[in-house]
C-alpha positions as CSV (number, residue, x, y, z in Angstrom):
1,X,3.3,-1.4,-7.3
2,X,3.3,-1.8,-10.7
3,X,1.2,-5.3,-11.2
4,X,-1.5,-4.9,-9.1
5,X,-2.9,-8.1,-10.0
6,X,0.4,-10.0,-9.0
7,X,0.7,-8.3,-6.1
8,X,-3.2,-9.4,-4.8
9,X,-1.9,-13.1,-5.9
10,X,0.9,-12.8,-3.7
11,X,-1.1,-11.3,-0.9
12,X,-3.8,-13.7,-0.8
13,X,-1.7,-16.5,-1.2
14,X,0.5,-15.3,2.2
15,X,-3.0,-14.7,3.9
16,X,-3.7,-18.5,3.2
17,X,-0.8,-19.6,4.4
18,X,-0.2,-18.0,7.8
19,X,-2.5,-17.7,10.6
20,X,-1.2,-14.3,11.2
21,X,-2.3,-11.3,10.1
22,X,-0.6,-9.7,7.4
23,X,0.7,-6.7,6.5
24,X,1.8,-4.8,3.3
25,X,4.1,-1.7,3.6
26,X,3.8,0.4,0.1
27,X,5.2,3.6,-1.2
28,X,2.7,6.7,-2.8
29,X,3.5,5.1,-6.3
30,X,6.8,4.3,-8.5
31,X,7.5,7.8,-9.8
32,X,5.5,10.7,-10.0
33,X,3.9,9.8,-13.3
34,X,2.3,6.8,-11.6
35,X,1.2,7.4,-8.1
36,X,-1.5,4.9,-6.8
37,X,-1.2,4.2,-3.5
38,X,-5.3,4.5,-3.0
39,X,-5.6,2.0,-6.0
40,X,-2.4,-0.5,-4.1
41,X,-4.1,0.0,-0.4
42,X,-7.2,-1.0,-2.0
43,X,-6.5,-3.8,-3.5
44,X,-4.3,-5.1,0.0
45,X,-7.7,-4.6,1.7
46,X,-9.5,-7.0,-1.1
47,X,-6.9,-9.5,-0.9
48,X,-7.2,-9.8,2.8
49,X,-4.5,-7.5,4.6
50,X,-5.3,-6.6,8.2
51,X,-2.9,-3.8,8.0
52,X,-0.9,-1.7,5.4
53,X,1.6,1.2,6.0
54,X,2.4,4.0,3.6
55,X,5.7,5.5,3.0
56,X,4.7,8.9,1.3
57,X,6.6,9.0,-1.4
58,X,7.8,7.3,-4.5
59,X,10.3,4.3,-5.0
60,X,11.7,6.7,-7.5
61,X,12.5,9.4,-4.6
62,X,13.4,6.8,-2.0
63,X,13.9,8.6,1.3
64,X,14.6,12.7,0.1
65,X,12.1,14.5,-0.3
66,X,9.0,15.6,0.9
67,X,6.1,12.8,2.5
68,X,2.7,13.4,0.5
69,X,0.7,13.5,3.3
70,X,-2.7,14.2,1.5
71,X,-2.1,10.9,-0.5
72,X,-1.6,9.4,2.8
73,X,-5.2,10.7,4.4
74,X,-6.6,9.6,0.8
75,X,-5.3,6.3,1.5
76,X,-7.0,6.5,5.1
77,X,-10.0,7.0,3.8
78,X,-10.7,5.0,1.1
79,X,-10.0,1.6,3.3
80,X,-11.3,0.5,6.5
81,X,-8.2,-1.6,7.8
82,X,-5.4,-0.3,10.3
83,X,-3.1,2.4,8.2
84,X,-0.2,3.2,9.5
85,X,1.8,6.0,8.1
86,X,5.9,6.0,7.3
């Protein structure tokens, strides 16, 4: 989540390779000082993901915590592809 641009390398290159579709499961962001899962879900749908998932909250809060849910439904609608939420 934090090179976006090595992250669209990686997904496009899987996308090449397989003949299934892919998906990309992401967090809200690293920490609270840089959440950008709409930026990240973005970017999957541009580097040809069929599907993401978002786990609503940071790699920094891991699993306590509260789930963002409104950066979830801003996820679901910026992109057009399946969203699944975590």
């Amino acid at each position: 989540m934090k090179d976006l641009s090595l992250a669209s390398q990686i997904i496009e290159a899987t996308v090449k390779a397989t003949p299934l579709k892919v998906s990309v499961k992401f967090r809200k962001g690293w920490d609270n000082e840089h959440v950008n899962a709409v930026e990240f879900a973005t970017m999957c749908e541009q580097s040809g993901a069929s599907y993401i998932t978002v786990h609503g909250r940071t790699r920094a809060q891991g699993y306590s915590g509260f789930a963002d849910w409104e950066i979830i439904k801003a996820v679901k609608n910026t992109v057009k592809i399946q969203t699944q939420t975590k």
